[in-house]
C-alpha atoms as one frame of an Amber mdcrd trajectory, in Angstrom:
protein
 187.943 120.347 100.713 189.946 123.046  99.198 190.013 126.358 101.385 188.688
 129.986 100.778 190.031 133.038 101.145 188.894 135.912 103.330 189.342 139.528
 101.125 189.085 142.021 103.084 189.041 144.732 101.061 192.758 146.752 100.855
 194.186 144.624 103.545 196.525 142.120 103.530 195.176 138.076 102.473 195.151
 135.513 105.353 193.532 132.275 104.496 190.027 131.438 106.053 188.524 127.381
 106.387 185.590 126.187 104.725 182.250 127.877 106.390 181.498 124.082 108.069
 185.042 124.750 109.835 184.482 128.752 110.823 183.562 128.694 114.311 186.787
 126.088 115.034 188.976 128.330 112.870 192.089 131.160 114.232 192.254 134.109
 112.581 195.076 136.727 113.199 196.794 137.719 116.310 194.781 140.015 117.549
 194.181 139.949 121.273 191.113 140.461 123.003 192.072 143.616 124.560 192.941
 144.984 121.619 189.606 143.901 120.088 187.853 145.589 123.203 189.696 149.337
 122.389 189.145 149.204 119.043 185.347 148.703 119.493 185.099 151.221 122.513
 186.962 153.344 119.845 184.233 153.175 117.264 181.459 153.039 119.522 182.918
 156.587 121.805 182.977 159.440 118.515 181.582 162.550 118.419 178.007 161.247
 119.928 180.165 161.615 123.530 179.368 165.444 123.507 175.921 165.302 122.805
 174.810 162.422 125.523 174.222 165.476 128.217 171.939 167.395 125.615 169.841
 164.107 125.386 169.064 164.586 129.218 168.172 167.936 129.078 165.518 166.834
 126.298 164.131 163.576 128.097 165.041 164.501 131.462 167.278 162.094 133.423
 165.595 158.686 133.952 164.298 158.524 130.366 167.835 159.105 129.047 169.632
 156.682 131.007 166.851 154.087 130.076 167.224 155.263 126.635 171.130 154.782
 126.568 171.053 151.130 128.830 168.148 149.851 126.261 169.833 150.762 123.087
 172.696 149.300 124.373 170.863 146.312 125.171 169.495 145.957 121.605 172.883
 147.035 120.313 174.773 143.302 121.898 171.525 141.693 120.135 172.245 143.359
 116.977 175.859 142.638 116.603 175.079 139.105 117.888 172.450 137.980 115.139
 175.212 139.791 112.712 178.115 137.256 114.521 175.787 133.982 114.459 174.597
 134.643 110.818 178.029 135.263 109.484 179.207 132.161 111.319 176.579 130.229
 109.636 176.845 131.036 106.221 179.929 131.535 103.920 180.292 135.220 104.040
 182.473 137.343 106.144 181.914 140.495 105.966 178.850 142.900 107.021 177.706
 143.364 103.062 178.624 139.645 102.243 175.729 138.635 104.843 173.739 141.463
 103.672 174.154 140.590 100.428 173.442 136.194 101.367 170.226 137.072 102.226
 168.955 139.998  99.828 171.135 139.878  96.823 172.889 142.364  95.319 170.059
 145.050  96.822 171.215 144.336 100.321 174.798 144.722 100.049 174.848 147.830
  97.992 172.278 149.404 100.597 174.771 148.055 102.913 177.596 149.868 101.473
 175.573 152.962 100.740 174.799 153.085 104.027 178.088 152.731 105.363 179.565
 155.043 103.139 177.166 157.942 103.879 177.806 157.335 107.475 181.145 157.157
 108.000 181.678 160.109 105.255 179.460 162.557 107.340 181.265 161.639 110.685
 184.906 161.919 109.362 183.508 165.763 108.393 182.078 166.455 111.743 185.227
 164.838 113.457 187.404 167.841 111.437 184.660 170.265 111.877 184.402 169.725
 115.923 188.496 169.750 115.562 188.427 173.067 114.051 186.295 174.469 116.460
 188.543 173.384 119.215 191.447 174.688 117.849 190.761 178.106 115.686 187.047
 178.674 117.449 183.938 178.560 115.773 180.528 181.010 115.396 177.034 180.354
 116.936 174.016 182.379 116.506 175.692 185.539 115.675 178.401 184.816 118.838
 182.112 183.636 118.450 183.742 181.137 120.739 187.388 181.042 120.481 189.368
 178.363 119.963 192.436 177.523 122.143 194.938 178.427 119.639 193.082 181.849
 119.579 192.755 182.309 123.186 196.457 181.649 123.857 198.305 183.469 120.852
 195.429 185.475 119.474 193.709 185.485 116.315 196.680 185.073 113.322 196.981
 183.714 109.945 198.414 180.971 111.182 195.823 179.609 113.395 193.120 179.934
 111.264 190.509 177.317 110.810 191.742 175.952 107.268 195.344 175.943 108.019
 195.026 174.584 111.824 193.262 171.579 109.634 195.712 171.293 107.133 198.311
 170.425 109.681 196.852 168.508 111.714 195.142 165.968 108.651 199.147 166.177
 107.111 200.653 165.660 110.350 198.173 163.309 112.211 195.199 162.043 110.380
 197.323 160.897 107.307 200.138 158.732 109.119 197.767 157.046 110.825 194.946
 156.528 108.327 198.023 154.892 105.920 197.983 151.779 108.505 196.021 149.138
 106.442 195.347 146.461 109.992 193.259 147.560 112.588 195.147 145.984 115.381
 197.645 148.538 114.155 195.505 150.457 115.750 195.296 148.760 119.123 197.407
 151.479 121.105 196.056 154.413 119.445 192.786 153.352 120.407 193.474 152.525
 123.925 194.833 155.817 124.111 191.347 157.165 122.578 189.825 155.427 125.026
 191.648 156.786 128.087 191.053 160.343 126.908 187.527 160.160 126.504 187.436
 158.827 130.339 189.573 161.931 131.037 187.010 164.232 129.454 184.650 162.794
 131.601 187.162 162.493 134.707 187.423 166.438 134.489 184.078 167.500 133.672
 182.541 165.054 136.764 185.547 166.741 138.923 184.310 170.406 137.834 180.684
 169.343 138.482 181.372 167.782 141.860 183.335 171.133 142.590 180.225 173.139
 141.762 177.396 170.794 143.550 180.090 171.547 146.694 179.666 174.888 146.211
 176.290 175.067 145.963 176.081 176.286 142.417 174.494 173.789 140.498 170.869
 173.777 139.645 168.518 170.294 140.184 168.647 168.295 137.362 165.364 167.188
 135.688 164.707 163.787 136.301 161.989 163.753 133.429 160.657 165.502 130.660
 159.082 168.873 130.375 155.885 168.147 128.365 154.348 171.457 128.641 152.997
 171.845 124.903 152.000 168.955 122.344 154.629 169.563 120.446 156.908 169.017
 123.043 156.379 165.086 123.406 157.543 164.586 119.763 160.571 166.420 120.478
 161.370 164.054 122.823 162.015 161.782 120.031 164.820 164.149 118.562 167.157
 162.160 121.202 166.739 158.777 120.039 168.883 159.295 116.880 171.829 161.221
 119.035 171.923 158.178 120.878 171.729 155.402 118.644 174.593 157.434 116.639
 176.504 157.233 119.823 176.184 153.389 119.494 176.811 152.705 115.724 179.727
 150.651 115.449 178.362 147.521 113.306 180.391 148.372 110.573 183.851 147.678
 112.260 182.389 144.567 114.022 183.469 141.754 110.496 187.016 143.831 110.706
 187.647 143.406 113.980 186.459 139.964 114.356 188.625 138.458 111.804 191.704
 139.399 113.573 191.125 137.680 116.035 192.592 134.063 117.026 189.202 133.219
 117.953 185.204 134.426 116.697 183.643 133.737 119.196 186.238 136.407 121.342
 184.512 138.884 119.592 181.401 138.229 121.468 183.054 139.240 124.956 184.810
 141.997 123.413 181.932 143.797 122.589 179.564 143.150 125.427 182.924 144.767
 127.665 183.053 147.380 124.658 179.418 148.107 125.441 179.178 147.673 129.566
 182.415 150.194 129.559 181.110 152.633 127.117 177.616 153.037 128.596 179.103
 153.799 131.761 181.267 156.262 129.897 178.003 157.855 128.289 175.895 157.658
 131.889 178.592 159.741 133.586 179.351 162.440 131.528 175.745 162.381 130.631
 174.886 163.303 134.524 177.690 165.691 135.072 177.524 167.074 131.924 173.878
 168.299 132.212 174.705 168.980 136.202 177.726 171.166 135.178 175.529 173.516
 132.427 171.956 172.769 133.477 169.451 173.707 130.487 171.745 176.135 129.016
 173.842 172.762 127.818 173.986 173.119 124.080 174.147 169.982 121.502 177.951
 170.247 121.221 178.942 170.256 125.427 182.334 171.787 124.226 181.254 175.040
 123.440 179.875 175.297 126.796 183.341 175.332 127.947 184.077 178.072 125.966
 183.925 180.901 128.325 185.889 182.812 131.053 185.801 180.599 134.341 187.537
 183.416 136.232 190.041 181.688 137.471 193.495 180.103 136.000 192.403 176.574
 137.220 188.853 176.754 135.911 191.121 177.791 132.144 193.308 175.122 132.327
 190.164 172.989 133.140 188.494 174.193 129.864 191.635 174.050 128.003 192.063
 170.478 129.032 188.681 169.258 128.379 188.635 170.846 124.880 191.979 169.480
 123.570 191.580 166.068 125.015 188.373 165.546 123.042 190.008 166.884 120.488
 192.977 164.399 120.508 190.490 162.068 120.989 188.617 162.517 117.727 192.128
 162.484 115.843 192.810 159.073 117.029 188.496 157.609 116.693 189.231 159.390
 112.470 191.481 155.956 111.360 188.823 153.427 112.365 186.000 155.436 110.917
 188.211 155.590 107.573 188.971 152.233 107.333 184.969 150.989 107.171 184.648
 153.735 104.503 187.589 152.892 102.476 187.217 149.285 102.766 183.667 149.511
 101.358 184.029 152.277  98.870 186.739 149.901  97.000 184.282 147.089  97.545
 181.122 148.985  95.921 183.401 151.154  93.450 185.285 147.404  91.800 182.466
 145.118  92.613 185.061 142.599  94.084 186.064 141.649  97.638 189.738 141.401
  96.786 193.095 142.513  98.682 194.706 145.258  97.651 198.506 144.369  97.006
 198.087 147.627  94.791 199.752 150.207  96.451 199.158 152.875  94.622 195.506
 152.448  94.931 195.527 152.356  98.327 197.278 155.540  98.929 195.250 157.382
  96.327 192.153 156.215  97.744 193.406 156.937 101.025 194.219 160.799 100.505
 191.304 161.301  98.309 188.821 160.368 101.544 190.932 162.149 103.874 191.496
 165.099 101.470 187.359 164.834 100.169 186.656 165.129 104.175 189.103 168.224
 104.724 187.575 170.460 102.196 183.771 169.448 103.307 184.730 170.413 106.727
 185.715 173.756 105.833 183.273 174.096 103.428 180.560 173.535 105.704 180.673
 175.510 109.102 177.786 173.197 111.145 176.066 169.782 109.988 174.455 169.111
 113.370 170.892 168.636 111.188 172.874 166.912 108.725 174.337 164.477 111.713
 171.031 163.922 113.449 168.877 163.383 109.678 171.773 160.769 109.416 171.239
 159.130 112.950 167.317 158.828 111.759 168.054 157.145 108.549 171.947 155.709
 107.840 172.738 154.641 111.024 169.599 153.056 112.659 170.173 150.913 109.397
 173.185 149.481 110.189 172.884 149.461 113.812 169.267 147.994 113.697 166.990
 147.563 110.777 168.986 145.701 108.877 170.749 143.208 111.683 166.862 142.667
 112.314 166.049 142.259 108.609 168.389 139.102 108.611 167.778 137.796 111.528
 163.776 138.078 109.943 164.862 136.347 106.307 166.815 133.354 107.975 168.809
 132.497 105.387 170.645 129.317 107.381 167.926 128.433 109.081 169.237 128.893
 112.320 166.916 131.616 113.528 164.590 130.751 117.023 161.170 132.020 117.618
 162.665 134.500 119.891 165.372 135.501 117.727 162.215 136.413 115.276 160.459
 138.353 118.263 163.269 140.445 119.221 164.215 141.691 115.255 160.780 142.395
 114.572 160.501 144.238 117.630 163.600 145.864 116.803 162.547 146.919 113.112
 159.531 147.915 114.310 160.898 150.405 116.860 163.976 151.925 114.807 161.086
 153.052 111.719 158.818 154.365 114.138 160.945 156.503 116.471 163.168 157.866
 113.273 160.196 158.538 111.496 158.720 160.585 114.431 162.636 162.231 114.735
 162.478 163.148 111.259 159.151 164.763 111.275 159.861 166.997 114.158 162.631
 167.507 112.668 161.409 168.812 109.599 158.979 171.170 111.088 161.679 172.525
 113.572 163.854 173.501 110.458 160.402 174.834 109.131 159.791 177.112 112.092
 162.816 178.482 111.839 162.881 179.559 108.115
């Protein structure tokens, strides 16, 4: 039987067997390890910072259920995505979409991808910005540390502090076209998102010593109707915080083995709820109620003391650096499927001209929409209530429902209607109260 190719859109060819000879196959040489960072990588983004808001919504024990049951349904998820694609002749995330809904599914797919990753490259620059040349909130500005340690100059303003560092550090790295290229920059994401929450559970325990904490809430505050449906404003933070479907196909078929990728994401997920749990807890011990939706800006203030500064400082710029290096894996899902949906063809590109102009327009597109736009937090949580429960749940349960192969078991069938059923109802509630929140305000 003569062999197939595997196209991953603007990377490199390797060959792939026949679909009867997938599961026995080897793919690249990509370790597990490797495979392990780059998911923890996708899955730990911008959704970090707004884990310890969730608990001051829910309270405490209804947000770490939250985060330990979405994570549960997340392994599920990616594993009827793993057992379909290993079944049929597809190999990619849209190619399975697209084997059991036609054309529809994979362009909803790659719309969905697109919008996704697009709005979380911005925020990535935007939260950068803030970091570095400060930001304004309600009619109050927070310095950024660029600011607070030279002053306010022409130099260190908002669109030039982003023009250097997309030159400098984004574009480099988003030029890499494998993402085990990435393996060390991600393990180095991943170690400085455990040193954010290192330092901010070090600067809580320092204030529960001191006696200067207040008691956490260990459940929600329903003192109004409205209240209860605001509780459902957290579910989209968190499943944000665990999109990372896209990137699973990529990944995967590095990898000598498929069936690796199984115990590379259930160790992707175990570490990264942990990850979430902690700086969840400390976080909301640290500010108490007066947490905001982006924890960094609560750092953003005078500690009185040149240890509690360098504390800030540090807690700031390492989430910082650690956006920088979590912007290439976002931008490789979004160019891979934007040359996908813009040629209607799977194929490599040996092109290089395309890929670099494709490459810089995304980065550069991304750039101006972060200055452009000062705050999309709405924008980011409308997204987590429509684009991203889609790829992280509706439509993993969707295939799982259509069966395709064949292959699916009564309990596979349970679990993705459940699923379905779940992600429509608690976005459509999010959306809703979100709606008439924006409402209230204008």
């Amino acid at each position: 039987m003569r062999e197939a190719e595997i196209n991953v859109p603007l990377l490199c060819e390797f060959p792939l067997p026949s679909p009867e000879k997938k599961s026995s196959s080897t793919g690249g040489g990509a370790s597990i390890p490797g495979a392990v960072f780059n998911v923890s990588n996708s899955i730990i983004g911008a959704g970090i910072m707004s884990i310890p808001a969730t608990l001051k919504v829910l309270g405490v024990v209804p947000a770490f259920a939250l985060i330990l049951m979405i994570a549960v349904l997340s392994n599920i998820s990616v594993d009827f995505l793993l057992r379909f694609t290993n079944a049929g002749v597809s190999t990619t995330y849209a190619g399975v979409m697209g084997e059991a809904f036609g054309r529809v599914g994979s362009v909803a797919f790659q719309i969905c991808v697109m919008i996704t990753n697009f709005g979380t490259l911005v925020m990535y620059l935007i939260i950068i910005g803030d970091v570095l040349s400060g930001s304004q909130f309600e009619g109050s500005i927070h310095l950024g540390v660029l600011q607070e340690w030279f002053g306010i100059h022409w130099w260190n303003t908002r669109a030039l502090s982003l023009l250097l560092i997309v030159l400098f550090v984004m574009l480099p790295l988003v030029l890499l076209r494998h993402l085990e290229s990435l393996r060390f920059t991600s393990a180095i994401s991943v170690l400085l998102a455990i040193v954010f929450v290192g330092i901010s559970s070090v600067m809580a325990l320092l204030l529960l010593w001191e006696g200067k904490t207040q008691s956490p809430r260990l459940l929600p505050d329903l003192a109004s109707p409205t209240s209860f449906f605001e509780l459902f404003t957290a579910v989209p933070v968190i499943v944000t915080a665990f999109t990372f479907h896209f990137n699973v196909h990529s990944i995967a078929a590095e990898l000598p083995k498929p069936s690796s990728m199984v115990s590379a994401v259930r160790i992707s997920l175990v570490l990264c709820s942990v990850i979430y749990l902690t700086v969840g807890f400390f976080g909301y011990l640290l500010f108490g109620d007066s947490i905001m939706p982006d924890i960094l800006s609560n750092f953003d203030k005078n500690s009185g003391s040149s240890m509690g500064t360098l504390l800030d400082d540090t807690v700031r710029l390492s989430y910082a650096l650690h956006l920088m290096l979590v912007f290439p894996l976002m931008n490789f899902s979004l160019r891979a499927n934007i040359h996908e949906f813009c040629t209607k063809s799977s194929s490599t590109a040996s092109d290089t001209t395309r890929f670099v102009s494709l490459t810089c327009f995304l980065l550069g597109s991304a750039y101006i929409t972060a200055i452009a736009i000062p705050n999309i937090w709405f924008f980011f949580q409308f997204m987590g209530s429509t684009t991203a429960v889609c790829l992280a749940f509706i439509f993993p349960g969707a295939i799982a429902l259509r069966d395709v192969p064949g292959i699916s078991t009564r309990k596979d069938g349970i679990l993705a209607a459940l699923m379905i059923i779940l992600a429509v109802i608690t976005s459509s509630i999010a959306i809703s109260s979100n709606v008439i929140s924006l409402s209230r305000k204008t």
